[in-house]
Each structure stands twice: as structure tokens, then as C-alpha cells.
C-alpha positions in Angstrom: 198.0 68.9 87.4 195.0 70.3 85.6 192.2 72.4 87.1 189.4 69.0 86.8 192.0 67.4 88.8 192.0 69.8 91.3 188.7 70.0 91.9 188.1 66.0 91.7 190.7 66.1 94.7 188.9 69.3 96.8 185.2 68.0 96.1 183.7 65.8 98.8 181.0 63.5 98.0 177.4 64.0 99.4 176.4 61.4 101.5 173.4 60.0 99.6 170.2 59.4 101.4 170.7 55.5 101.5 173.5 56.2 103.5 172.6 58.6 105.8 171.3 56.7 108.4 174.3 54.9 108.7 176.4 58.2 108.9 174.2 59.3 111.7 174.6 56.3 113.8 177.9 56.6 113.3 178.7 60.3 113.6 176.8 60.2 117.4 179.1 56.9 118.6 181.8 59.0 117.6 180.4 62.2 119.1 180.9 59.7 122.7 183.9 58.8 121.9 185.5 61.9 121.4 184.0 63.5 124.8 185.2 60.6 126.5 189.2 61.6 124.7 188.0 65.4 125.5 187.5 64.4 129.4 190.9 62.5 129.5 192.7 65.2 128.1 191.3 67.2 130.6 192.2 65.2 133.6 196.1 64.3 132.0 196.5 68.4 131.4 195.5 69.1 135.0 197.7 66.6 136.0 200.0 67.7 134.5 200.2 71.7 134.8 199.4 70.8 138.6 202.9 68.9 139.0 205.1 70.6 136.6 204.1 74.5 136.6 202.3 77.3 138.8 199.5 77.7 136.0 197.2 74.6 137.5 194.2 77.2 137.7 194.7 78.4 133.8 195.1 74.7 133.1 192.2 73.3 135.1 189.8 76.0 134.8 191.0 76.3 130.7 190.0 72.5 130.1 187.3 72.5 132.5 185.3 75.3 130.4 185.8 73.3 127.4 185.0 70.1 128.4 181.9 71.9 130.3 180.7 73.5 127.4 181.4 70.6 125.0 179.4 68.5 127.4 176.5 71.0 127.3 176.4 71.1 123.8 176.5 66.9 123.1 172.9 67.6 124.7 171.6 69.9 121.8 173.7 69.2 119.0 174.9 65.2 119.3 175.1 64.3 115.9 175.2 66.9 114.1 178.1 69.3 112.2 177.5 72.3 114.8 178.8 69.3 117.7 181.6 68.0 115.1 183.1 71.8 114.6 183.0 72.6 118.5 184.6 69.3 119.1 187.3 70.2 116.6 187.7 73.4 118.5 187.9 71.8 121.4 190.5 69.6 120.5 192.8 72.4 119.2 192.3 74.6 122.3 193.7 71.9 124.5 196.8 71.4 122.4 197.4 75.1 121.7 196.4 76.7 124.7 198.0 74.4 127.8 199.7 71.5 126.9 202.3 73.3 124.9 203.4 74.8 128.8 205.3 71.6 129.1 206.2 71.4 124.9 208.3 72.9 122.8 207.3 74.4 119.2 208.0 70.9 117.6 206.2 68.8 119.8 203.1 71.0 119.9 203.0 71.4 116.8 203.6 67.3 116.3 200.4 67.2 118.8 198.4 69.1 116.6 199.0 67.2 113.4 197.8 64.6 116.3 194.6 66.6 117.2 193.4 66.5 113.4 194.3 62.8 113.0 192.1 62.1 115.5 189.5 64.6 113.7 189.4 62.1 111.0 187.5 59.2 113.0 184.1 61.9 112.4 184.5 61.1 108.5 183.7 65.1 107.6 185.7 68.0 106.9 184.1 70.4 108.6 186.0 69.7 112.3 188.9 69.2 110.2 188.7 73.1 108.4 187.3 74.3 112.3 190.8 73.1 113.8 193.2 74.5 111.2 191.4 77.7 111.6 191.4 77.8 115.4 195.0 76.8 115.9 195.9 79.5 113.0 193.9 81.6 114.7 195.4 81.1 118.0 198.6 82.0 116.7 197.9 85.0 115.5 195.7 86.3 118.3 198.5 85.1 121.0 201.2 86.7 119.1 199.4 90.2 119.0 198.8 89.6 122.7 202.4 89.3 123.3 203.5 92.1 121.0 201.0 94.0 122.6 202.7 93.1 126.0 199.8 91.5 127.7 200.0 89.7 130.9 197.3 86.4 131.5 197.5 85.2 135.3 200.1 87.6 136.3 202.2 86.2 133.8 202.7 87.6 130.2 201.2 86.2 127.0 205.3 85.0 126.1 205.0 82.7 128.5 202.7 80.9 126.9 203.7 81.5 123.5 207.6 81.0 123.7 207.8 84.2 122.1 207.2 83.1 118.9 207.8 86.1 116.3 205.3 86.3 113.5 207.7 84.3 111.1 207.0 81.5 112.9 203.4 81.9 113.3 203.0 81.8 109.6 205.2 79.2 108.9 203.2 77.2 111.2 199.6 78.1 109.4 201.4 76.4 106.1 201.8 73.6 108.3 198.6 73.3 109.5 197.1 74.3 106.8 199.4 71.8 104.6 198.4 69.2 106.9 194.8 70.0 106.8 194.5 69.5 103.3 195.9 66.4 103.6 193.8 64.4 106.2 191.0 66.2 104.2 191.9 63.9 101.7 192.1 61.1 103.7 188.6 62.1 105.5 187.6 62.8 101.3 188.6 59.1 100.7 187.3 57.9 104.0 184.1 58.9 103.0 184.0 57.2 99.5 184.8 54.3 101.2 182.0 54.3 103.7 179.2 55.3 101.4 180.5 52.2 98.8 180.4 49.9 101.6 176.9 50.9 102.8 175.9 51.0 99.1 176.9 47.6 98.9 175.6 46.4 102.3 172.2 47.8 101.0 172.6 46.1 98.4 173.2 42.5 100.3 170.7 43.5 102.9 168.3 43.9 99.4 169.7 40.4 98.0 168.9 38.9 101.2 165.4 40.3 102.0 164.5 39.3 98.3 165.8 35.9 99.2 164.1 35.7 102.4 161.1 36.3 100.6 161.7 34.3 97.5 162.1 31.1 100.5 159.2 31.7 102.6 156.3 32.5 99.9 155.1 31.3 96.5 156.5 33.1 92.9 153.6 32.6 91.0 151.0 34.0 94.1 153.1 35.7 96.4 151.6 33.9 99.4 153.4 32.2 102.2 154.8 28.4 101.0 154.7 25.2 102.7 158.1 26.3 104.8 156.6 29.5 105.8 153.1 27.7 106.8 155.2 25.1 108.7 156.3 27.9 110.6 153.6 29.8 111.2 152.0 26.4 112.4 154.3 25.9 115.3 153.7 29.5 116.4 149.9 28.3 116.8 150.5 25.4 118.2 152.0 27.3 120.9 149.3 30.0 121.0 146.5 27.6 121.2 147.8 25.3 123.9 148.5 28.3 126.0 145.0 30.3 125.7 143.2 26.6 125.1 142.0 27.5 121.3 141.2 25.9 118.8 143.1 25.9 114.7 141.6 24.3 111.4 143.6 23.5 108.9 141.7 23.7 105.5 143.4 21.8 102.6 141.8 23.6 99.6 141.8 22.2 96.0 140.4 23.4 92.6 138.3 20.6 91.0 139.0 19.7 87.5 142.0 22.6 87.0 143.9 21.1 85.0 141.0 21.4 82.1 142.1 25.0 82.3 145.5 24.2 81.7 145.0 21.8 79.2 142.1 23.8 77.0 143.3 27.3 77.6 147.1 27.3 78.4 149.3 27.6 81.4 149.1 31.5 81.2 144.9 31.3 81.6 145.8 29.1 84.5 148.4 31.2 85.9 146.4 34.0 86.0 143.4 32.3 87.6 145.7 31.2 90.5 146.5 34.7 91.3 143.1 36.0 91.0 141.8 32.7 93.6 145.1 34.1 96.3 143.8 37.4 96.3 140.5 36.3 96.5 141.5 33.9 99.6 143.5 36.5 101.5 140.1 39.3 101.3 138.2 36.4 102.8 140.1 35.9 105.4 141.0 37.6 109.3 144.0 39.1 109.9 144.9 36.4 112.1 144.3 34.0 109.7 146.6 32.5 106.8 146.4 31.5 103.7 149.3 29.9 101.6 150.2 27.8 98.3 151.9 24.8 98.5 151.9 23.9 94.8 150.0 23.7 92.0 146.2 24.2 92.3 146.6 23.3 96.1 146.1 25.8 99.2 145.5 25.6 102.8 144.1 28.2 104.4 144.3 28.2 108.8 141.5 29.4 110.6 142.9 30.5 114.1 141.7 31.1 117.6 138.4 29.5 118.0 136.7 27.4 120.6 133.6 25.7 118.7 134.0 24.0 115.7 130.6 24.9 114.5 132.0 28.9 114.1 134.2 27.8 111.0 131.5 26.1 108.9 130.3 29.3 107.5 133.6 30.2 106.8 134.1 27.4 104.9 130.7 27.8 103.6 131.8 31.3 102.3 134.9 30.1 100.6 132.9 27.9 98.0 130.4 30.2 97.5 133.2 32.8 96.2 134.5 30.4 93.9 130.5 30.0 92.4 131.1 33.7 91.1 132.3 33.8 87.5 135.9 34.4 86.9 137.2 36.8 84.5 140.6 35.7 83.6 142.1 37.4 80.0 138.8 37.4 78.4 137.8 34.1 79.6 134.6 33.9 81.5 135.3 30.8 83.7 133.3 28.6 86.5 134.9 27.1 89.3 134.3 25.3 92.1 136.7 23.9 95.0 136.9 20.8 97.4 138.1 21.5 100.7 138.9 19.3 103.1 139.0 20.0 107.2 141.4 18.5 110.0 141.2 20.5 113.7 143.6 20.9 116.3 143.9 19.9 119.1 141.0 17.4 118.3 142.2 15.2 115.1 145.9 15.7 116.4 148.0 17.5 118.0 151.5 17.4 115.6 151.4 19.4 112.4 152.0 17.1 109.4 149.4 14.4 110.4 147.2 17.9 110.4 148.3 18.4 107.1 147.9 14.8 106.1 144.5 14.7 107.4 143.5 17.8 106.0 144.4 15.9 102.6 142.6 12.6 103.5 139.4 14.7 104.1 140.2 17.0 100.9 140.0 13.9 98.6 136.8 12.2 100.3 134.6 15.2 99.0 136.3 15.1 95.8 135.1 11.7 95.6 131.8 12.8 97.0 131.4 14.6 94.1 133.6 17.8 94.4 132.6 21.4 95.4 132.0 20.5 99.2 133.6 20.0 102.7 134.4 17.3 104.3 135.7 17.1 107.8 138.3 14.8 108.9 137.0 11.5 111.1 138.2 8.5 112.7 136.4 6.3 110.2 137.7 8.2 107.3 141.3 7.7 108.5 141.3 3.9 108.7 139.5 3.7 105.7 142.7 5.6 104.4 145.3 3.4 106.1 143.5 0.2 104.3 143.2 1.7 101.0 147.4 2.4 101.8 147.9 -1.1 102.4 146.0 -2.4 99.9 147.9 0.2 97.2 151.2 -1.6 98.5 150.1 -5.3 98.3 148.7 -5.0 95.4 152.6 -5.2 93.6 153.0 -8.1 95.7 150.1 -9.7 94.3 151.2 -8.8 90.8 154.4 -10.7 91.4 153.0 -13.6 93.0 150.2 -14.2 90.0 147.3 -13.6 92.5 145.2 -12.1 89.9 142.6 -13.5 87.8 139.8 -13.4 84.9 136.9 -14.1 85.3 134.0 -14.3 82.8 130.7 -13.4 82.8 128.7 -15.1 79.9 126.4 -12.7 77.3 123.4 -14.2 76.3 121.6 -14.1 73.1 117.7 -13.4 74.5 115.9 -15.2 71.6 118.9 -18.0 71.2 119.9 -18.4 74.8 123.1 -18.9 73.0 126.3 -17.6 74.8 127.4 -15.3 72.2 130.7 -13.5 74.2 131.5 -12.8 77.3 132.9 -10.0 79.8 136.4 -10.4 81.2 136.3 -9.2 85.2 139.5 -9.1 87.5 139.7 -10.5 90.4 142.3 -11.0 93.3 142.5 -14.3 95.1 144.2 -12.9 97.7 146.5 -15.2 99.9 145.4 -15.1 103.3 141.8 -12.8 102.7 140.2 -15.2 99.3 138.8 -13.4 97.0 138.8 -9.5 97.2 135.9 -8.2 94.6 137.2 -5.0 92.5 135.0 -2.6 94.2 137.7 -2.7 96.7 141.0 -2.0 94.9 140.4 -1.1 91.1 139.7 2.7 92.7 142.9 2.0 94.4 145.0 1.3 91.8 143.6 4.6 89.5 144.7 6.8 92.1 148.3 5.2 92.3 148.6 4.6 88.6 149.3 1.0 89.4 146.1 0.3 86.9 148.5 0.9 84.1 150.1 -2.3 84.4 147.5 -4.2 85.8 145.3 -3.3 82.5 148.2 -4.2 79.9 147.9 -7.9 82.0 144.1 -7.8 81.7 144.6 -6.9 77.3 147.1 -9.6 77.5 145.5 -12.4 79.4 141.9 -11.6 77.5 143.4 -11.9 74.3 145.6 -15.1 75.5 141.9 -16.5 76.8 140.2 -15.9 73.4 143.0 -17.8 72.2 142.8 -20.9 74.3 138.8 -21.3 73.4 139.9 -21.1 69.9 141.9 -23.9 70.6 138.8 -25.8 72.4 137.0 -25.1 69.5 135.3 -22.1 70.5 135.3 -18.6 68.7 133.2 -15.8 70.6 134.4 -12.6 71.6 135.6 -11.3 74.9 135.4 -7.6 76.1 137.7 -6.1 78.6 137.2 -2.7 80.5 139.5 0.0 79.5 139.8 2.8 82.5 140.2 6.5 82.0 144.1 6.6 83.2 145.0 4.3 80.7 143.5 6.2 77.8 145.4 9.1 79.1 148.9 6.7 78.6 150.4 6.8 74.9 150.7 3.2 75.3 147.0 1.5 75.2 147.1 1.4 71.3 150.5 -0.3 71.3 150.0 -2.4 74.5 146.6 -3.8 72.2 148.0 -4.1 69.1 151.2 -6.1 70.0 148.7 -8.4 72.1 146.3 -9.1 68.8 150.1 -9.4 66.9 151.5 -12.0 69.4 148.6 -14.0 69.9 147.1 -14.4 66.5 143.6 -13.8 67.1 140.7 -12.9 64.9 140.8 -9.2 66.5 136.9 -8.8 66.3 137.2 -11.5 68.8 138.5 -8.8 71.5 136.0 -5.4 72.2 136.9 -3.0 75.0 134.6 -1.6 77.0 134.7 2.3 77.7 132.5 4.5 80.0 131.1 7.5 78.6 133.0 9.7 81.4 136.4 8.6 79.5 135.1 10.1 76.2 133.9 12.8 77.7 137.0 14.0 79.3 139.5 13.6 76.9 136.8 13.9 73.8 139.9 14.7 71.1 142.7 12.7 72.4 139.9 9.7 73.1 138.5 10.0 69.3 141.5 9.4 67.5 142.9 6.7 70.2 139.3 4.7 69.2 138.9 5.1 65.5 143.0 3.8 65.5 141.7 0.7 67.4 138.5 0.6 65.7 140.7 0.2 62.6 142.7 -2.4 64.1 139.5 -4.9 64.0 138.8 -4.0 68.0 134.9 -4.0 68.8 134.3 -0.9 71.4 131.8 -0.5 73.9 129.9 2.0 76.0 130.2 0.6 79.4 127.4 1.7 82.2 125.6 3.6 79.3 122.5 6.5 80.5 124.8 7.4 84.0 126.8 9.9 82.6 126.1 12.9 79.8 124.8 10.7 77.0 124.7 12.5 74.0 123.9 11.5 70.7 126.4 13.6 69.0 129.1 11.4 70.6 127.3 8.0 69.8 127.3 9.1 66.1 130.7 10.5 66.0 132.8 7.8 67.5 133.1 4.2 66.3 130.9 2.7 68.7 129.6 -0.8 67.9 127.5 -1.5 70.8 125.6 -0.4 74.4 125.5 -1.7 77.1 122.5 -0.6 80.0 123.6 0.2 83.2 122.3 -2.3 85.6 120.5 0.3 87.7 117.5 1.2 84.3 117.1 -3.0 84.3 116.8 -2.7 88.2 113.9 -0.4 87.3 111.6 -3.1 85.5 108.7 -4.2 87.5 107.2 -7.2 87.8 103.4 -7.1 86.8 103.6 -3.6 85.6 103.5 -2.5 82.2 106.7 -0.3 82.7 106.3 1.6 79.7 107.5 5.2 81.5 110.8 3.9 82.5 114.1 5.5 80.8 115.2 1.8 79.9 112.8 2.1 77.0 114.1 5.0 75.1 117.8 3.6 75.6 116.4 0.7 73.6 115.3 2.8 70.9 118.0 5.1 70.9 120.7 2.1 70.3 118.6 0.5 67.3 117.9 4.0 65.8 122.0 4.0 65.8 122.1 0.7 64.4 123.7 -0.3 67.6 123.7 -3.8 69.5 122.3 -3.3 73.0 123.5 -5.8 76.0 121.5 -5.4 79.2 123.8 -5.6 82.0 122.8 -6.7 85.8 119.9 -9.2 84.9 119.0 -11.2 88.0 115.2 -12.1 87.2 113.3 -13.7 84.4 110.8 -11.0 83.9 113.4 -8.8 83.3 114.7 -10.5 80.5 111.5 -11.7 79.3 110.5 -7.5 79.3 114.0 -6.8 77.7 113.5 -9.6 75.0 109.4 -7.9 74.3 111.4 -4.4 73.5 114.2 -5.3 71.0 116.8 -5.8 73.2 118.9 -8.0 71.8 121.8 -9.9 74.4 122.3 -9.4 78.4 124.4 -10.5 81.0 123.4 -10.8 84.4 123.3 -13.4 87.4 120.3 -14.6 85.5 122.1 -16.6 83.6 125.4 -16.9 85.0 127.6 -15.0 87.6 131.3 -14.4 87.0 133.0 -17.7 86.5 136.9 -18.4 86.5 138.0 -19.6 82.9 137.6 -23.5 83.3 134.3 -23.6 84.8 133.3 -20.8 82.1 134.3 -23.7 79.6 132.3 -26.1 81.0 129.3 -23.2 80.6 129.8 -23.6 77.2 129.9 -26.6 76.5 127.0 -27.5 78.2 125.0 -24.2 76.0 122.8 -25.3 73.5 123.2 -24.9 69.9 127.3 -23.8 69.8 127.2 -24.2 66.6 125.9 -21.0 66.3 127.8 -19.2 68.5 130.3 -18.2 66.2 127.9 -15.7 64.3 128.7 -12.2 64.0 126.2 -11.2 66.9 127.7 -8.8 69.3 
């Protein structure tokens, strides 16, 4: 055996400081444990001595003094190594110095091996090395007592010692000392064992706190997530019905995020989310919470009020914060947030319709034009369950054919000739008649049913175009185009196999755009146009002069007409010379752009009569005709003057 391996087998590990703890814990249960074998011992050996021999005053008193001072000292020294070596000596004094009256050399001996077996439950050496020495020393000291001839109790030191010659006294140190090194090892291995299994129940207990806290909170922001809030919820629910408090629930959303995303990259984005959470959490109390739930959504809980009117400037506070400008890798950004508000007990008293609420109210100031409030009401909520139903009859409605075109004549002002017309949807509901699109084209943007429901209106407007052809009548027909289906890959296809499968003259069909879809998706929006532009498609600015005209747009995309909002021809006044108003420079704008202008929303004759003295060239308007379903929109025509003309290049 070489000399490393000798001193790989005699080295005992440290206990590293991971471990320690759990040592301690143990090392004073088995502190008890071993007072509690001390005491029995004690009792037995009285028992014993008291039955069997006249020495029940050496025994009694002998283990009484040990299990005395053993006791005394559990009260300083529990725990520690001073405790585990006067435990070992305690142990070895009861088998050497009494029980061995009743045992011979082999048994006692055999008990000792026993005494330092039971050492080994401490795990340490130390009372292991502390026995062998006291029982070797025992030996020794007894034998020179009974060479010496000394009497203990009127009774001499053989007595107690069989008369054991020296011999035998160190024959039985290699014993001891044999089997000390032994159940060192074991202790030695015991150890190893103990401090792996912490190591790896550290380890675990690490796994499963990182896992704990991976479950309950956000990756990205490190705030609680949705099952953590749900949680936390329940907890105030409690609290407030018991102290008669009040909790808002805040549902929190960044307006027009996903810009960042799209413009800077999902790292910009990333990085602006963690700046908002810490932001949010040095707003709010202690008592308060703010979580993630996904995306660019929070929801914050203001706890433990009484009046609602405390929260507004808190809320107040929060969109003020986001005003500030955000410094996010380089970028310099501006933000702004909607928040919407739902209170318990007061809007309800179970959590997710709080949460759902909260939502409701989030999207009405979106709607009301972002970065505000909006509380939760009764109104807003069955204004919510409507839109819900209408969202889900509306596929029923597809199915059963219960939409329709209708067309809305425009005019040629000097002519009066109907030179095109607008294609309008409408749904001739069942049971209800017929439900204007104010009241579910909204609808179906949000639920993305307007996809399909504007491939039918391309379809049936070209099909339309198709059948006056056949009547002998070639005008073109605009349809509106919303912003979610310029953001589908398919609106070029969905047109072009329309213009492929019907056969039309595709000049014949415009589509009319608002200046918000350009706007918002300027690069992707460009090269969708000029690719229908190129088909033959006329393209139209739809409600022009309400959003951020510009004419850099006007002159960069393929724009072949305007058409006025309703609201500037709502601003021409009888008997007034109504040469201030913005109408006017619209005029001007379009014919500097070489640009046909169509004057939308004309109810009176003055106003046409005005639009006619300043260029404008066509209109539309109740003026001259409201919308009209297709066969009474035929009859229109036929009954306009001069159709032979219709068919000129005019619009």
C-alpha cells in the first residue's frame, strides 16, 4: 500500500460550509439521543450491580457522576466536539469501569467494540479517538493500581480488573486501537456520504427554488406571472372582505409597441420591457403588485383602500412616467400607455371577471384614443357582451348569404352623369333588418373576421362590375380596403384572381384606402399599391384631410384620386362666401397633383353648387342618391341622363 494511500484512507474530509448546518442539526439530535442511551445504561448497571454484587454504591454513584456531569455539560457544550468527546468518555467509563463486574475479559471487551459502534451514529472521529484512549488508558491506570496493591471500597483494584497482567492490557490497546481505526473508517466514509447527499440535496433544494421561481414570475421581467397574480389575488380577496377594503385591478398596455418591435428589433423591445417593470415596481407600495402576463400587457393591483377617488392619481402618475423619454440601447423613445380599471368589491367580486373587466375598460381608452384611463362601467360591459354576440353571428351570417352591396352613385357635377359608384356592405340581418356597418365592420377588425368578409366584398364588386357590363353599362366601382387586410399577404392575390376570373376591364375596379393604412405600414403599403397599381387597379384616399396628410405621400404612391371627408363639405355654409374653410385648399392641393377629387357626404344643393364653383370635379352624397342595393342602382342608371357618356375615362 503506498504512503498516498495511506493518507487518502487517515484524512477525513472537512465538512464544507454548505453542509454545516445540516451537521449541526444533526450532531445535537444525536447529542439527545445518546444521553437518553447514557441514562439507560445507568439505570441497567445499577440494576444490575444492585442484584448481583455488593458494589451497588461504586456502581450507582460511578454512573450517577457520569451521567450527572454529562448532563451538565449537554447545557454548555450540546453540539459541539467538546460534548461528542465527553460522551465518548462516558461511554467507555461505563463499559470499563462497572459492567465488566458481571463480564468476563471477552465480553467486555466485545462491549467495548459495542461502545465505539455506537460512537459512530456522531459521524466524527473525535469521540471515536476519546474512547480508545480512555479505555487504553483505563487499562493501564487499573493495572498499576493493582500492581501497586490498592484497595477501592474495601476491596482491591483486582477485583475489578480480574487481575489482568500487563500482557493483556496491551494486547487489548491493539484491539481497541485496531478497532478504532476501523469504525474511523467507517465514520471517514460516513461522512463522505453525508456531505454528498447534502451537496446534492442543495443542489435539488437550488433546482427547485429556481423552478419555483421560473413558475411564479416572468423570464424576460422578472415580475410575478399571471399564476403568481392569481394567487396573490385570492390572498386579497380574503384581506379585503375581512377589514372591508377596497382592490383595483389596473390592466396596463403599451400603445402602438409593436412599432418598436417591428422598426427596431425584438432586442430594443426587450429591453424597453424591463426598463417599463422596474419603472412600475419604484412606482408602486410595498403592498402593491405589479406583474406581466405577456407580451406588452401588465396589471398592476392597488391594495387596501376605501375611496376610489385615492387611486386616480396613482394612475395619473403611472402615464405621466411613461411621457418621460426612454433611453433604450441608444434609442431615445416616447411612449405612452392605456390603462384600463375594474374595482373590487364594486365591479365584482370573483377574480377573472376582474381581470376581464379590467381588459374591457383597457381597450375602451385605446379606442378613445390611447394614453388614458378608463374605468370599468355597467354600460361599457353590455356594450361588450353585444359586440361578443355580434362577433359570433356574424359567421352565421356569412354562411347564410345575409350580406350585401350596396352602391352609392358618383356624380359628375357639371354632367350630372353617374360616372362610378362606391360599393358599401351591408347586413340584412334575419330577425333585426338591416344592421348599418358602423355597428360591426369595427367588430370584425378586432376578430380578424374582416379578412374574409373583404375577399367576398373584392369578389362580389368585381362580379357586380361584371353584370352591368352585361346590361350594357361600363363604370367603375370602388371598394374599401381596411388596414388588417393590408397587413395579410393575400390582398394582392385575393384581387388579382378576382380581375382573372371575372374578366373585367380592371380600371373598372378602384379600392379605396385611408391615409391611416399608409401611414402605418408606409413600406410594406407602397409596394402592395404600386403591384395593384400595375395590375390596372384605380386607388383611392378614402376620408382624405382626417389623418396626417402629407404631400410627400400623395406624390410618392400611386394615387389616382381624393376623396373629401364628409365632415370639410359639412363645413360649407349657405349664404356665406366660405372662402376660409380647409375644404378649399384640399381642392387645390388634389388638382396641383393632378388628382381627381370626389366630395363625399353631399346632402344639400348649395354644397354642390359651391363644390362645382371651386374645381371640384365628382361627389357622392344623399344629394343625389343614398346607398342603393344592386337592382334599384340599375334602375338609377338607367333612368341618368346622357349614359352614353358614362363610359369616359372620368374617375
Amino acid at each position: 500500500m503506498s504512503l498516498t494511500t495511506l493518507e487518502n484512507l487517515f484524512r477525513f474530509p472537512k465538512v464544507p460550509e454548505f453542509a454545516k448546518k445540516n451537521f449541526n442539526e444533526f450532531f445535537l439530535q444525536a447529542d439527545k439521543v445518546m444521553l437518553v442511551l447514557i441514562v439507560i445504561q445507568w439505570i441497567i448497571a445499577t440494576f444490575v450491580t444492585s442484584i448481583s454484587y455488593d458494589t451497588y454504591l461504586y456502581g450507582f454513584v460511578g454512573g450517577g457522576l457520569i451521567t450527572l456531569v454529562l448532563l451538565l455539560a449537554y447545557r454548555t457544550f450540546k453540539g459541539t466536539q467538546v460534548m461528542r468527546a465527553l460522551v465518548g468518555v462516558g461511554m467507555m467509563l461505563f463499559s470499563l469501569i462497572y459492567i465488566q463486574q458481571h463480564l468476563g475479559r471477552i465480553e467486555m471487551h466485545f462491549h467495548v467494540f459495542i461502545a465505539l459502534a455506537i460512537l459512530t451514529l456522531y459521524k466524527d472521529i473525535v469521540p471515536i479517538v476519546v474512547a480508545a484512549l480512555t479505555t487504553i488508558l483505563h487499562h493501564i491506570v487499573f493495572n498499576f493500581l493493582q500492581l501497586s496493591e490498592v484497595s477501592l471500597f474495601g476491596m482491591p483494584i483486582m477485583v475489578f480488573n480480574y487481575g489482568c497482567g500487563m500482557d493483556i492490557v496491551i494486547l487489548h490497546g491493539i484491539f481497541v486501537i485496531a478497532e478504532a481505526l476501523v469504525i474511523g473508517y467507517i465514520v471517514k466514509l460516513q461522512i463522505e456520504y453525508a456531505v454528498e447527499l447534502n451537496r446534492s440535496e442543495n443542489q435539488v433544494l437550488g433546482l427547485n427554488q429556481e423552478l419555483s421561481f421560473t413558475s411564479l414570475h416572468d423570464a424576460l421581467t422578472g415580475l410575478p406571472n399571471r399564476h403568481y397574480l392569481y394567487t396573490q389575488l385570492k390572498l386579497m380577496v380574503a384581506n379585503a372582505n375581512r377589514y372591508n377594503h377596497k382592490f383595483a385591478v389596473l390592466f396596463l398596455d403599451l400603445d402602438h409597441f409593436k412599432n418598436i418591435n417591428d422598426t427596431l428589433g425584438h432586442n430594443v423591445g426587450d429591453a424597453l420591457l424591463k426598463a417599463v417593470s422596474h419603472k412600475l415596481k419604484s412606482i408602486i407600495r410595498e403592498n402593491d403588485i405589479v406583474a406581466r402576463i405577456g407580451g406588452d400587457e401588465f396589471i398592476i393591483i392597488l391594495n387596501d383602500f376605501s375611496d376610489t377617488a385615492v387611486i386616480e392619481p396613482v394612475i395619473s402618475k403611472i402615464l405621466d412616467t411613461f411621457h418621460n423619454e426612454w433611453s433604450i440601447q441608444s434609442h431615445f423613445l416616447r411612449l405612452s400607455a392605456s390603462i384600463g380599471v375594474a374595482i373590487y368589491p364594486d365591479d365584482s367580486k370573483e377574480v377573472n371577471e376582474l381581470m376581464k373587466y379590467a381588459d374591457i375598460a383597457m381597450y375602451k381608452a385605446k379606442s378613445e384614443g390611447r394614453d388614458q384611463f378608463s374605468f370599468f362601467t355597467a354600460t361599457l360591459n353590455a356594450k361588450i357582451h353585444q359586440e361578443v354576440d355580434i362577433a359570433n353571428d356574424m359567421h352565421r351570417a356569412f354562411n347564410a348569404n345575409e350580406f350585401e352591396l350596396y352602391y352609392q352613385p358618383k356624380i359628375h357635377i357639371e354632367s350630372g352623369k353617374i360616372i362610378g359608384a362606391e360599393a358599401l356592405i351591408r347586413w340584412n340581418h334575419y330577425e333585426k333588418g338591416l344592421i348599418p356597418p358602423n355597428d360591426f365592420i369595427h367588430i370584425a377588425e378586432n376578430t380578424g373576421f374582416i379578412l374574409k368578409l373583404g375577399k367576398w366584398v373584392v369578389d362580389e364588386t368585381v362580379q357586380a362590375i361584371k353584370r352591368l357590363q352585361n346590361e350594357g353599362y361600363t363604370i367603375n366601382i370602388s371598394c374599401n380596403v381596411s388596414t388588417r387586410q393590408f397587413q395579410n399577404i393575400n390582398l394582392y392575390p385575393d384581387i388579382e384572381n378576382a380581375i382573372l376570373s371575372s374578366k373585367i376591364n380592371p380600371t373598372l375596379l378602384s379600392i379605396e384606402i385611408t391615409e391611416s393604412v399608409m401611414l402605418e405600414y408606409l413600406e410594406v403599403t407602397l409596394e402592395v399599391l404600386k403591384k395593384i397599381k400595375n395590375l390596372g387597379v384605380r386607388i383611392c384616399i378614402d376620408d382624405f384631410g382626417t389623418g396626417y396628410s402629407s404631400l410627400s405621400y400623395l406624390r410618392n404612391f400611386p394615387i389616382d384620386s381624393l376623396k373629401i371627408d364628409k365632415s370639410f363639405v359639412d363645413d360649407i355654409r349657405q349664404n356665406s362666401d366660405n372662402e376660409h374653410i380647409l375644404l378649399n385648399t384640399i381642392i387645390v392641393m388634389g388638382q396641383t397633383l393632378n388628382m381627381k377629387i370626389v366630395a363625399e357626404g353631399v346632402e344639400e344643393r348649395y354644397q354642390m353648387e359651391y363644390l362645382r364653383d371651386r374645381g371640384c370635379e365628382f361627389y357622392q352624397g344623399y344629394y343625389f342618391s343614398k346607398p342603393i342595393p344592386e337592382n334599384d342602382f340599375l334602375e338609377l342608371l338607367q333612368k341618368n341622363h346622357a349614359m352614353s357618356g358614362a363610359d369616359r375615362d372620368l374617375i
